[in-house]
N, C-alpha and C positions, 0 to 999 in steps of 0.2 A: 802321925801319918793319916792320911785323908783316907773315908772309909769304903773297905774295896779293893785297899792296897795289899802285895802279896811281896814279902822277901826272899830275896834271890839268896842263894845258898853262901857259908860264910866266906869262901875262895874264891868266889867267882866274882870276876869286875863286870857289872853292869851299868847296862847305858839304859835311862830312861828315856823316852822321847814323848813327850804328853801334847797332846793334839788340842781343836777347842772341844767345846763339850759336845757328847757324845761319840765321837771320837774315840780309836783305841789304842790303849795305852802298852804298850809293847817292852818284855822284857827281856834281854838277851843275853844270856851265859855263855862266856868264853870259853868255860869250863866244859860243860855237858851237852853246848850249843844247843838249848833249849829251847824254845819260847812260849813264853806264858802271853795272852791275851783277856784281859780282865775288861768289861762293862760297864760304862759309867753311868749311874740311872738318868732317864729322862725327864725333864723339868716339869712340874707339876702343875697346871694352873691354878687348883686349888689352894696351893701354898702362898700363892700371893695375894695381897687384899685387893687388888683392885682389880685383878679377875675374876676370883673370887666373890666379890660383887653382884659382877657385871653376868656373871653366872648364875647365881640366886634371882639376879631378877629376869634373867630369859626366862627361868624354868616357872615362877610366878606366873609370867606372862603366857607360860605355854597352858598351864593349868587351869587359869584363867577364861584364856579363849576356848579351851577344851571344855569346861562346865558351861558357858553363855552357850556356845553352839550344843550342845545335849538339851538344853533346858530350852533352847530356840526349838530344836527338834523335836524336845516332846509336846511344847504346844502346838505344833503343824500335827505332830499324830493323834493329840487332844480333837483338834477339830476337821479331821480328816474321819475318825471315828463318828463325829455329828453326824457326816453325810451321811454314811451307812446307817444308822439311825432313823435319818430321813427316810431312806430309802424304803428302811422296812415300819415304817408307820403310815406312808401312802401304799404299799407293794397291798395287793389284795384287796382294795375298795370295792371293785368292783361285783364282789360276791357279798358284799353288804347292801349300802345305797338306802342305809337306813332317816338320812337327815340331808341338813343340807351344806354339810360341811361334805362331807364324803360328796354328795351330789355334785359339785364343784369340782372338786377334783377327778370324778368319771370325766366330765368333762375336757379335761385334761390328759390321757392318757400318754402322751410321749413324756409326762416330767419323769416320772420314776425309773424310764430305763436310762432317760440322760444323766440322772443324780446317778443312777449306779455306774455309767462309763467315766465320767469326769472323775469323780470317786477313786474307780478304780488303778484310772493315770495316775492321782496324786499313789498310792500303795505300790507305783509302780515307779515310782520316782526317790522310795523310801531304801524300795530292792535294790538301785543302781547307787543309793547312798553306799548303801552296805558293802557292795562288791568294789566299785571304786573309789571312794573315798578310805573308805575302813581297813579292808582287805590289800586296796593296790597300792595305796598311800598317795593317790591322786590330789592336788588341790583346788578340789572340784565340788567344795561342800558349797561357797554361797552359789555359784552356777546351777546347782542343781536344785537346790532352795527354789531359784529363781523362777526356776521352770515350771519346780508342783504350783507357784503362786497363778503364772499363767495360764497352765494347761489343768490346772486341778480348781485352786483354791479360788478365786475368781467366778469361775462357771457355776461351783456348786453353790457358793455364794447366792449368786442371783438364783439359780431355781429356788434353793430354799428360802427368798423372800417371796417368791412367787406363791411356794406353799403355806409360807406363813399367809401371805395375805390373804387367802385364801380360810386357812382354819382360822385364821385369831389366837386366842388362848387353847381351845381345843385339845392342841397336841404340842406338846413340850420340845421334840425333835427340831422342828424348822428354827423354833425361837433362838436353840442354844446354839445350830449350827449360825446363824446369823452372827451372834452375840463371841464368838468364839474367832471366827472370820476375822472378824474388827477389829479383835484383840488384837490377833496375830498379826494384821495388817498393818496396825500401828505399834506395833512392839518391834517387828522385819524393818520397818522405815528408819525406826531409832536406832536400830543398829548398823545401817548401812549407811546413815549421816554419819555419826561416829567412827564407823570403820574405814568408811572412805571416801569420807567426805574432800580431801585433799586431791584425790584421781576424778572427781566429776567436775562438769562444766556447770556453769549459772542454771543452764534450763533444768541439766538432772538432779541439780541442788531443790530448785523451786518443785518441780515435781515430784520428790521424797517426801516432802514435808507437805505439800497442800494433798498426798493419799493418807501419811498418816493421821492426820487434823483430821480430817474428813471420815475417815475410818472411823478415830474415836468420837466426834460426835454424833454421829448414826449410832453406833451400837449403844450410848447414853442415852440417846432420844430413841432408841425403840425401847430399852430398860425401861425408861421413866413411864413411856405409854403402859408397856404391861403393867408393870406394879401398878398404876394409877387405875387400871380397868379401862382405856382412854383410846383403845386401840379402834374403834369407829369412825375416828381422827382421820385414818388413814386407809379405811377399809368399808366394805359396800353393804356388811350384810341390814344393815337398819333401812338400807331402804330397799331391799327384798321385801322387807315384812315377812321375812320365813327367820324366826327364833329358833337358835340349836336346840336339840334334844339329842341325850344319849342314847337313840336308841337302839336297842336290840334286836327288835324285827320292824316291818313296816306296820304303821300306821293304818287301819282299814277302814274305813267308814260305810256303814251300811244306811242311806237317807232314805229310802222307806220304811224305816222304823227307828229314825234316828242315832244309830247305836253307832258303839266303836267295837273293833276289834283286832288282834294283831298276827301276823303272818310273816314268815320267812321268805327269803327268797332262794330260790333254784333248789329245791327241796327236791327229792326223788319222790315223794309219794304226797296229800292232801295232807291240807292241815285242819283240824276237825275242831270248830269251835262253838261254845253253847252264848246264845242271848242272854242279856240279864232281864228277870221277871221286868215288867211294867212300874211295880211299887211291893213292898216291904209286908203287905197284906194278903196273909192267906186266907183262900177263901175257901170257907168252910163246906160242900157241897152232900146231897143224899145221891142215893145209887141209881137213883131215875131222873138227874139234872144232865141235860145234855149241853155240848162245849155252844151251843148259839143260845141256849137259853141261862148260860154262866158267863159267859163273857160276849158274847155280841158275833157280830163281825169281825172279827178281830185276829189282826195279825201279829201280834205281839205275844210275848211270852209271859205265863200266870200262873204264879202258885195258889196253890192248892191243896186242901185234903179230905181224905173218906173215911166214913164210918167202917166196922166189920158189917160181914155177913150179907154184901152183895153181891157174891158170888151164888149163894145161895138162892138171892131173889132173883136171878137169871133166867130169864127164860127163852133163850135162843133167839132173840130179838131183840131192837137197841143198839144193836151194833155191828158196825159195815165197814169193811177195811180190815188191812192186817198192816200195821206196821204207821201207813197211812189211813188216820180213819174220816169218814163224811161227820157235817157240824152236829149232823142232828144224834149221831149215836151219844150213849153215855159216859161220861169221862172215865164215873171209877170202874164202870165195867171193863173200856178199853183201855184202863191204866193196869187192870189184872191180865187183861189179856197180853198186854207188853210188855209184862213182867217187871214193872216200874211198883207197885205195891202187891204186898202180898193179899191173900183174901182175908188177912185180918184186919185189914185197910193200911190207912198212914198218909205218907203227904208227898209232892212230888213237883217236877215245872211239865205244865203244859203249855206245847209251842202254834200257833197259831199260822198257817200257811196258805199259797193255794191250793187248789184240789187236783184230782188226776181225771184224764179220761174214763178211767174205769178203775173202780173200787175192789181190786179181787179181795174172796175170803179165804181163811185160814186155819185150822184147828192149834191151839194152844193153851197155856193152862188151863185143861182140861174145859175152853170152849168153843165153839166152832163159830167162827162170825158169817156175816152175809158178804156178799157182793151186786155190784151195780154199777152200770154203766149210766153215765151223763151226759155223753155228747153221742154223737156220728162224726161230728165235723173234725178235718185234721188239724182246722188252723184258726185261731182265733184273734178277736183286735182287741188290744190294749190301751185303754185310757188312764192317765194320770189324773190323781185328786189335784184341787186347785191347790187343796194344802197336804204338806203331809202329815199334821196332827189336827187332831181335836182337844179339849177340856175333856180329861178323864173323869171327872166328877168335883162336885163342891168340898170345899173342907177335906178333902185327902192330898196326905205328904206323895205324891207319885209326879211322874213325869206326865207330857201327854200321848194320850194315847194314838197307836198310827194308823191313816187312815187308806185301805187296801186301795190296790188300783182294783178298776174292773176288767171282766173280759167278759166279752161277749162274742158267740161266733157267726155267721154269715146273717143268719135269720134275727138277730137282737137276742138270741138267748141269753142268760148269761151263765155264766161257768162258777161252775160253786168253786167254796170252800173248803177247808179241810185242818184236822190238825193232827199233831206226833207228837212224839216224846224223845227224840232224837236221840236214840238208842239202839240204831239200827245201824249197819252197815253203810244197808241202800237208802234210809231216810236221812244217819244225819247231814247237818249242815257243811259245807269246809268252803277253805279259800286254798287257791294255788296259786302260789305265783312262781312260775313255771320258767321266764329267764324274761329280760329286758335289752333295748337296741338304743343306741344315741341316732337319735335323726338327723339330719340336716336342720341348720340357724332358719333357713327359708321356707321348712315345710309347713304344709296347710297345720293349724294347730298351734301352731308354735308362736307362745308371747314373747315377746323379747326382755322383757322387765321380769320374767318368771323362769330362768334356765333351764328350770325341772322338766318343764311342759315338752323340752326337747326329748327326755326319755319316755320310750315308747316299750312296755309292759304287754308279756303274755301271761291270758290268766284264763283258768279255769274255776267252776265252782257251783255250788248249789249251794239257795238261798232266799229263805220264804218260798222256796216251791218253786222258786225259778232253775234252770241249767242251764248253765256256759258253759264251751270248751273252746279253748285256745284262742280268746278273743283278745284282738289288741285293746291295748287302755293308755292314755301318757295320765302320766302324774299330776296329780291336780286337777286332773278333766272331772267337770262337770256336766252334767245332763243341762241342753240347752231347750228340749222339745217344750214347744206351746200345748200346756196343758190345758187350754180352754178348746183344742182343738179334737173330738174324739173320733176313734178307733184310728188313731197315727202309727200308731205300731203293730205290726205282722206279726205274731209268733204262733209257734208250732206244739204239737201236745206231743208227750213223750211219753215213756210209760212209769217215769217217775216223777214227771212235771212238765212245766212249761217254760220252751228255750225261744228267748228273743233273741234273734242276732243282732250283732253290729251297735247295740247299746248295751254296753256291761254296765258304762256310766251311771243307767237309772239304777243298779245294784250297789254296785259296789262303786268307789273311791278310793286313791292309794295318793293318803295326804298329809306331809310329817310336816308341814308350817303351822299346826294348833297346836302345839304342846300344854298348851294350856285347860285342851280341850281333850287329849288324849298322849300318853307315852309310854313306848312299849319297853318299858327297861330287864 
């Protein structure tokens, strides 16, 4: 009896009546007039081979398409993360603007919020995978692909060639988001000739295949330029003639006394920096050699050292200034006075500057200096040396030495000298650079083959005895005044120096294309 079957009681005549399958099978006792109703199971597809089959291989197939499309998807998230990437390796330049990579991209200031909204469409196109494809079982996964390609991956694409082209090697970000793009873009083509390739016409067959081609020879041919170092091929900076430097702060050039030095920018307070000596020689001095009869005229910065027991030989004269002293006082008496050696002597730099209207005095270790006025006049004229060094001397390993401007005020006086020890509050030296503006392509100033020159710098600072405050400067700017021409410059006496306006340029310089020549890392 087939299984499932139930017998009817031994007196009872029953009638069987069997239906086709699934169907019920109905017993019926004469007897107890009963009826029993028994289940025949349902056919199984598994049970047969050739559904069975046809079964294993849908589920292949489902598993299949299920692993391509994750592994499609996490390369869109691979290089959807580049962008952001991108983002935050340009996000902030402009509190740097230390070279001329960064410089470039100030230039630029819309890329960074556009990488970050393109960006953020593709993360948004990721969210709507998840709710409807995942969640609502939509089939809407290559649709929605389609869309981050257009509205995401594409856009970001281009800005970040834009940045690449821009940095070069530089920055690692633009190159991978490029490199990543391409990828995807011709890995997305492959699988949509293959997928459906059957449902497109001639045009969107040709136009699958000539983006993916195209995709992957870009991204091979910017690989091959990187690894090669070759990326000039396709990029401008060589004929800037501005070589990257990594640097840290800005670049400062100080051309009346040839020196470099470096500085921040938008700092809340000065940045306080010392000269380097002249040359590598100290010079050995007695306690009655004064700074014009030890080094000259001279504005440059000089080591030096004293005997003891010239404090002793003191005698309330020799020295004039406090902080700032006149050429003729004696160095190591005004090096005890500024607490730069003790009275047992020792060694020290002294810096070489201009002088002040008036020389006050002061009492300190234990000696009281003089003071003296030098002028009446408020304003004096500045001339420039034809050069600004001279030969420091035969047979010494030094630089050369630099050579002062003059001033002189109404009547041809001329305005002394003076020197310090930059150890003071109100003596020493600093640079500030205070905040910077993009000009206009067309303003006065502005070279077109030099982009830099477009940034326009506020800077303050004392230096060699000179004062600025808040004077604009662009980048690069050079002093262009005819030095064979004299008293061309106006400036003003202050009570800690001499302020020229509207030429910082003869001071200071803010110029990161010498790396060769200075880098501030």
């Amino acid at each position: 009896k087939g299984e499932g079957w139930a017998a009817p009681a031994a007196d009872a005549v029953s009638t069987i009546d069997q239906a086709e399958d699934g169907e019920n099978i109905e017993t019926k006792s004469t007897k107890s007039k009963k009826s029993v109703r028994i289940q025949k199971p349902a056919w199984d597809q598994r049970s047969d081979p050739v559904s069975a089959k046809r079964f294993r291989r849908m589920a292949t197939r489902y598993w299949f398409d299920y692993y391509l499309g994750a592994s499609l998807l996490a390369l869109a998230v691979i290089d959807n993360s580049a962008y952001y990437a991108v983002y935050f390796s340009v996000n902030g330049v402009e509190a740097r603007l230390y070279n001329v990579v960064e410089m470039q991209l100030v230039l630029i200031p819309w890329i960074w919020p556009a990488v970050l909204t393109f960006a953020c469409l593709g993360s948004a196109c990721f969210a709507a995978m998840i709710i409807l494809v995942e969640c609502n079982e939509l089939p809407l996964y290559s649709q929605l692909m389609n869309l981050r390609l257009y509205l995401s991956c594409v856009p970001c694409a281009c800005l970040s060639m834009v940045v690449f082209y821009y940095t070069e090697q530089t920055k690692w970000a633009p190159f991978a988001a490029v490199c990543c793009t391409c990828f995807f873009i011709f890995v997305w083509c492959l699988y949509t000739h293959v997928r459906w390739w059957k449902q497109f016409g001639t045009a969107s067959k040709v136009l699958i295949d000539v983006s993916g081609f195209l995709a992957l020879v870009w991204g091979l041919f910017l690989g091959i330029l990187f690894c090669a170092d070759a990326l000039d091929i396709i990029t401008k900076s060589d004929s800037m003639q501005c070589p990257y430097a990594d640097n840290q702060q800005m670049p400062v050039y100080l051309p009346l006394v040839s020196q470099w030095t470096c500085a921040p920018w938008k700092e809340s307070s000065q940045t306080y920096f010392s000269r380097s000596p002249l040359d590598d020689d100290v010079k050995e001095l007695v306690c009655s050699d004064t700074f014009l009869n030890a080094f000259g005229s001279s504005i440059d910065a000089h080591m030096f050292s004293c005997p003891s027991g010239c404090l002793l030989a003191y005698d309330n004269t020799g020295l004039t200034g406090c902080g700032v002293y006149s050429t003729d006082s004696y160095v190591c008496i005004a090096a005890i006075h500024a607490g730069i050696i003790p009275e047992e002597g020792g060694s020290g730099v002294v810096y070489g500057r201009m002088g002040l209207k008036t020389f006050e005095g002061c009492s300190k270790s234990a000696m009281t200096s003089g003071s003296r006025d030098t002028t009446d006049a408020d304003m004096v004229y500045m001339t420039l040396p034809s050069s600004s060094t001279v030969d420091a001397g035969v047979g010494l390993a030094r630089r050369l030495s630099s050579v002062p401007p003059t001033l002189t005020d109404s009547l041809g006086a001329r305005f002394p000298q003076a020197f310090h020890f930059n150890n003071l509050q109100s003596t020493k030296e600093y640079i500030w650079l205070k905040d910077w503006d993009v000009t206009e392509p067309d303003s006065d100033g502005v070279n077109s083959e030099k982009p830099w020159t477009r940034i326009e710098s506020t800077i303050s600072g004392r230096v060699l005895g000179f004062e600025f405050s808040d004077e604009p400067l662009r980048l690069g700017q050079r002093s262009d005044f005819d030095t064979s021409s004299p008293g061309t410059i106006t400036c003003s006496l202050t009570d800690f120096g001499v302020r020229c306006p509207n030429v910082p340029d003869l001071l200071v310089n803010l110029d990161f294309c010498q790396p060769e020549e200075k880098q501030c890392m």
